[in-house]
C-alpha positions as CSV (number, residue, x, y, z in Angstrom):
1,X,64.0,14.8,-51.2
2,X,63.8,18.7,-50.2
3,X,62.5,19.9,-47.5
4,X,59.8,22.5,-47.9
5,X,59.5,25.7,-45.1
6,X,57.2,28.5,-46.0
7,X,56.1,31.2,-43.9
8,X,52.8,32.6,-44.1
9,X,50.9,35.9,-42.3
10,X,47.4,36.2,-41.7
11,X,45.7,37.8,-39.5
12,X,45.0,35.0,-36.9
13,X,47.5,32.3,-36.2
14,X,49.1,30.2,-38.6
15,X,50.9,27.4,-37.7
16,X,53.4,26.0,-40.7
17,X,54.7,22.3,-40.8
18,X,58.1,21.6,-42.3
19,X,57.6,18.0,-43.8
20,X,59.7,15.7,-46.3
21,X,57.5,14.8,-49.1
22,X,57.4,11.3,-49.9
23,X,58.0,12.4,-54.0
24,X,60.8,14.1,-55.3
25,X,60.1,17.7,-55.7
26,X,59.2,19.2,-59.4
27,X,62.3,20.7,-61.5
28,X,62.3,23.8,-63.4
29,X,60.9,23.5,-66.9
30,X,64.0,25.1,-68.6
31,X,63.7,23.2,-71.9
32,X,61.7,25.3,-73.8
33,X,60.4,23.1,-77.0
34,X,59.0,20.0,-75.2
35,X,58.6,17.9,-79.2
36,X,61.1,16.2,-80.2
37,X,64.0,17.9,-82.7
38,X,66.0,16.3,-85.5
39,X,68.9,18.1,-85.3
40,X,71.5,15.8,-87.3
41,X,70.2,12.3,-89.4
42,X,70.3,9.9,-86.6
43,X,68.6,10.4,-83.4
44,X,65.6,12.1,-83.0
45,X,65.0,12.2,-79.1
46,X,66.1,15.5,-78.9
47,X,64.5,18.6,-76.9
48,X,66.2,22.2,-77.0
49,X,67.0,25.0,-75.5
50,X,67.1,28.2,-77.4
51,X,70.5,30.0,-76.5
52,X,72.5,33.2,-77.3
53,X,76.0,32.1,-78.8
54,X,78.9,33.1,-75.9
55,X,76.1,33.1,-73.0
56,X,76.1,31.0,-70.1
57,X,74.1,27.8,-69.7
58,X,72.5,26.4,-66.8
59,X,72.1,23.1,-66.1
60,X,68.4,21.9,-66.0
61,X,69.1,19.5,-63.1
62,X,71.9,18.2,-60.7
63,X,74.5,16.0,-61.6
64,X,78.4,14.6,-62.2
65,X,80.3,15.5,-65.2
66,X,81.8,12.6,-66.8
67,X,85.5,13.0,-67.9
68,X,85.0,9.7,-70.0
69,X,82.0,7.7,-70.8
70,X,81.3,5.2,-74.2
71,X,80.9,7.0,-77.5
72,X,78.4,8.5,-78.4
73,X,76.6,8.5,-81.7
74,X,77.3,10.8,-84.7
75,X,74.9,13.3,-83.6
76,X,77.4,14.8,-81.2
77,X,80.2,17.0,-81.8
78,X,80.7,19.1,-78.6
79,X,78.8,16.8,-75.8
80,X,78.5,17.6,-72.3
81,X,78.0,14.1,-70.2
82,X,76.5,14.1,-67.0
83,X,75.6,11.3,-64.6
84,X,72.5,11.5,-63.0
85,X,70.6,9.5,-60.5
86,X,67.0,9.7,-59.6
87,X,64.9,7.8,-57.2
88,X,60.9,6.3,-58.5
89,X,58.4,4.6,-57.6
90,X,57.5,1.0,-59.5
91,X,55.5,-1.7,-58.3
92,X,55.7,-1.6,-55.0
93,X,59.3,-0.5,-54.8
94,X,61.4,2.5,-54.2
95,X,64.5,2.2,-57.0
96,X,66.7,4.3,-58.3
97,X,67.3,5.1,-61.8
98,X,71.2,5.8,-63.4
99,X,71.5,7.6,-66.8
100,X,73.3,9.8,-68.5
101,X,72.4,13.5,-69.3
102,X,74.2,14.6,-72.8
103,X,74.4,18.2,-73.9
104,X,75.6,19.3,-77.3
105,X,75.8,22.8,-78.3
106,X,77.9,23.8,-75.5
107,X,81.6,25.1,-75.1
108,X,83.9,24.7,-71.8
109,X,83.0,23.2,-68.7
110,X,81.0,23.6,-65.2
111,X,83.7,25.0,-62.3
112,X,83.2,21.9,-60.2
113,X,82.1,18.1,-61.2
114,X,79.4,18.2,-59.4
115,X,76.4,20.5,-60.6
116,X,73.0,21.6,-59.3
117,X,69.9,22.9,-61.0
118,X,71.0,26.0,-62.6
119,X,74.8,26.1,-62.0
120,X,76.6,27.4,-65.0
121,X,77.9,24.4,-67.5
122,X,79.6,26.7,-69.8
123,X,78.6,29.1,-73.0
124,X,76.5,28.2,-75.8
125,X,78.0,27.7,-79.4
126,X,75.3,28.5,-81.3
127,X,71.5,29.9,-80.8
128,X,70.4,26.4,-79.2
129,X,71.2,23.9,-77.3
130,X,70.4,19.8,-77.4
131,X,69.7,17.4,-74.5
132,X,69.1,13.9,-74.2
133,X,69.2,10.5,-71.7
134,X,71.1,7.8,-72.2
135,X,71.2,4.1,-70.5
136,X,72.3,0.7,-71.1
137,X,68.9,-0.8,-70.0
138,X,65.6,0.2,-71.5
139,X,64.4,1.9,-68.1
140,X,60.9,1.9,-66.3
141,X,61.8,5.2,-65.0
142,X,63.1,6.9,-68.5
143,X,60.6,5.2,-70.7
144,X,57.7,6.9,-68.1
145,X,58.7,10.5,-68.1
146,X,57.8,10.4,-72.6
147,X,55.1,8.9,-74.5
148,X,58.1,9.5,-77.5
149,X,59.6,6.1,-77.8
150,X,63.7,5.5,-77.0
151,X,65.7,4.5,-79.8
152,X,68.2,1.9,-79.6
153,X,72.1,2.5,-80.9
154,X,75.2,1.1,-80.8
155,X,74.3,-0.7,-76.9
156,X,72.3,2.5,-75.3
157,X,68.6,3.3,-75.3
158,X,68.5,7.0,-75.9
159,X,65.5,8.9,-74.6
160,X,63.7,12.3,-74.8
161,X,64.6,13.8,-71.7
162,X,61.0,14.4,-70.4
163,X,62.1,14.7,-66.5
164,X,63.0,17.9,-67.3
165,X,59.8,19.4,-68.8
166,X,57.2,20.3,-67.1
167,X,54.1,19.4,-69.8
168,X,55.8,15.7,-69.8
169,X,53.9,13.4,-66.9
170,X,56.7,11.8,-64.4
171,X,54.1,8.7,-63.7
172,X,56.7,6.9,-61.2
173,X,57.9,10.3,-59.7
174,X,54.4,10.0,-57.8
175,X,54.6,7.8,-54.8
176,X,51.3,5.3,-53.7
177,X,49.6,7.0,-51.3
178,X,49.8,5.5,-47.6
179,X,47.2,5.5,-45.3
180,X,49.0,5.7,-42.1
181,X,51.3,8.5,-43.5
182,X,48.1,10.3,-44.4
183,X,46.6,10.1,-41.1
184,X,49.3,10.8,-39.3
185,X,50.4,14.1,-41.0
186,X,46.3,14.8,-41.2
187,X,45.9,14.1,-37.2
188,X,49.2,16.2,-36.4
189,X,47.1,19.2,-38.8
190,X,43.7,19.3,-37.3
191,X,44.4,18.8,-33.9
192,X,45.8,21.1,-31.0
193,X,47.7,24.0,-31.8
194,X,48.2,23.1,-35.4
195,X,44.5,23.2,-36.2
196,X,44.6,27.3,-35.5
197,X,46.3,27.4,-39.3
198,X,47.5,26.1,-42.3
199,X,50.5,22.9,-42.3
200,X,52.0,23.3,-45.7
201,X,54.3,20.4,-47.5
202,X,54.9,19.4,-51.1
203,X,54.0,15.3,-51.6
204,X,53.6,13.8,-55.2
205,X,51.3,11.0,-54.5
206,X,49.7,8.8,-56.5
207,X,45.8,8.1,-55.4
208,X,43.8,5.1,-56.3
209,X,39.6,5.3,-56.3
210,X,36.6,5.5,-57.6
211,X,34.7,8.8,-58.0
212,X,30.7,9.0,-57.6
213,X,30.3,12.3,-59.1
214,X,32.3,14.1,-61.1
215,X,34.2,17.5,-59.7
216,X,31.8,20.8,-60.2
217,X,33.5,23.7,-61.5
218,X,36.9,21.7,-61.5
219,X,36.7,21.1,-58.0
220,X,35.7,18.0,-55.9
221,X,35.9,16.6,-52.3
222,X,36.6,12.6,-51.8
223,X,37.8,10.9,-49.3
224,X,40.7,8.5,-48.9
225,X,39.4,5.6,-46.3
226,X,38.3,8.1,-44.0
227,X,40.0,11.4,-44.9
228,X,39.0,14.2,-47.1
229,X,41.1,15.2,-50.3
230,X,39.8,18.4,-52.1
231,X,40.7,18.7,-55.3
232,X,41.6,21.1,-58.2
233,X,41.8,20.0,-61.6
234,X,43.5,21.6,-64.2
235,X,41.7,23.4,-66.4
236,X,39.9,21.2,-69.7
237,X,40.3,18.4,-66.9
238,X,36.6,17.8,-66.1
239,X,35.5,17.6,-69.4
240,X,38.0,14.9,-70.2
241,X,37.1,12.8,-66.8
242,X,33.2,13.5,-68.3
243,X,34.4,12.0,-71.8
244,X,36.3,9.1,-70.9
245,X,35.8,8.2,-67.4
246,X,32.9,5.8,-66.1
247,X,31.6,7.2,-62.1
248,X,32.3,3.9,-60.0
249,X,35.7,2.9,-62.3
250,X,39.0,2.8,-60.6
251,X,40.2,6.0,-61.5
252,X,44.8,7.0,-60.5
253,X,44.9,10.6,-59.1
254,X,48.5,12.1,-59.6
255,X,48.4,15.1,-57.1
256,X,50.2,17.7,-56.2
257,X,49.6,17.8,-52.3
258,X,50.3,21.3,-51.1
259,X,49.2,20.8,-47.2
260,X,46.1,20.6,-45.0
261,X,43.8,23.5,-44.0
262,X,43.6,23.6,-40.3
263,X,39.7,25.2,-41.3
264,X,38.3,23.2,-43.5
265,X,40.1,20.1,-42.7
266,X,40.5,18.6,-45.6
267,X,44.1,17.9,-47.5
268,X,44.4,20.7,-50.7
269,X,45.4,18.7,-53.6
270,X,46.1,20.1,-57.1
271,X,45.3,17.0,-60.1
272,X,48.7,17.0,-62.1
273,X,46.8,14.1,-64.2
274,X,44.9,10.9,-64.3
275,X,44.8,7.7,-65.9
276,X,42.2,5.2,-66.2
277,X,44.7,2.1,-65.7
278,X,48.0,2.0,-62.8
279,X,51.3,3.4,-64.0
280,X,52.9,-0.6,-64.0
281,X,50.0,-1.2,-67.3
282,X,51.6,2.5,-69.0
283,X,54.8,1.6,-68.9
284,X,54.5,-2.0,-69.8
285,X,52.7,-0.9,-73.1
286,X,55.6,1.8,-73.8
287,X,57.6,-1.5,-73.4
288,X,56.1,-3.4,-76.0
289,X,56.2,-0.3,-78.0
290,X,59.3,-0.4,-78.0
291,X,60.4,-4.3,-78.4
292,X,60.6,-5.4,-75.0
């Protein structure tokens, strides 16, 4: 987890709190098709980048090169292997997910083993370049971040690496809201000194309730046990709540939580999504979907 610092001026005081989120921060969308792309006959899991040949790549996350790993399938003639580890949140529990990143399309090698988001990886080969996950276990974690199903070959569930696109949902990336987190972080931002301003943080958190009225021009205040969440929904976002969602239903907010307003008191929350059942019923049908 990051820890977020901005620094704001207005013209009275401002007072800015530098907080670890309790979700892993969002990664650059730097896959640009987010579909799926059948480059060879076998595995369709594919997304792409769209490359110059002879110009650098950067890698869409952080990671380890892996000098040796289990072979791949037929679909890759110049891969790239990374291991990568990312932490989720599923049924109660904080895990941690392993898998492998492949690239193929791309020549030489990063300077060091160890890569972050954007660090050179080498040059592309041609005018695009393929990614995909790989892991031994069909996994909670990789199975959320697509509604494309893995495919299974050779001992390894291959996935549509979703994680790194931003129009894919990360459902276990968003952690349960707790109360007393809330209320601390809300008393520390309303009170004293710190109410004069604005405390701004990044959490991904996951919200259950039930709304009584739906948001007015894609906006909306509720409360969580005693504390007030305003709301932004993305736009086409109200219509779809107004279509599919009963007032008084449990409803799962996945927010974007950018701070508290030391004015208004309330927390300012941006609705990445929501889903009418909890993230444990999703994945479970993406498992059945596929075989398990």
């Amino acid at each position: 987890m990051k820890k977020i610092c901005l620094s704001l001026f207005l013209p009275i005081l401002l007072t800015i709190g530098c907080v670890t989120g309790p979700g892993p921060q969002p990664q650059a969308d730097l896959v640009d098709k987010a579909e799926p792309v059948y480059p060879q006959a076998g595995l369709n899991c594919f997304a792409v980048m769209n490359t110059v040949p002879g110009t650098p790549v950067n890698s869409v996350g952080a990671g380890r090169l892996k000098q040796s790993f289990d072979a791949l399938s037929e679909d890759f003639s110049a891969p790239l292997v990374f291991d990568v580890e990312q932490e989720y949140y599923y049924k109660g529990e904080t895990l941690n997910c392993r898998f492998e990143l492949i690239y193929e399309g791309i020549g030489g090698t990063p300077a060091e083993p160890e890569v972050s988001q954007n660090d050179i990886i080498g040059n592309a080969l041609g005018e695009r370049v393929s990614l995909c996950a790989r892991s031994k276990e069909l996994d909670p974690y990789l199975i959320s971040c697509s509604y494309h199903p893995p495919q299974e070959k050779d001992g390894y569930w291959y996935y549509f690496p979703g994680m790194y696109i931003s129009t894919e949902m990360k459902f276990l990336s968003f952690q349960p809201a707790d109360y007393g987190a809330f209320k601390s972080m809300y008393d520390h931002a309303t009170t004293g000194e710190e109410a004069l301003g604005m405390t701004l943080f990044n959490w991904w958190s996951l919200v259950e309730t039930r709304l009584d009225e739906y948001p007015v021009q894609g906006e909306q205040t509720i409360l969580f046990e005693d504390i007030p969440l305003h709301l932004e929904y993305q736009k086409g976002f109200p219509e779809y709540l107004l279509d599919e969602y009963v007032l008084g239903d449990p409803i799962y907010l996945y927010l974007q939580i950018r701070g508290i307003s030391g004015f208004s008191k309330e927390y300012n929350c941006y609705v990445r999504d929501f889903s009418l059942e909890p993230p444990e019923e999703i994945i479970r049908k993406r498992l059945a979907a596929a075989g398990k």
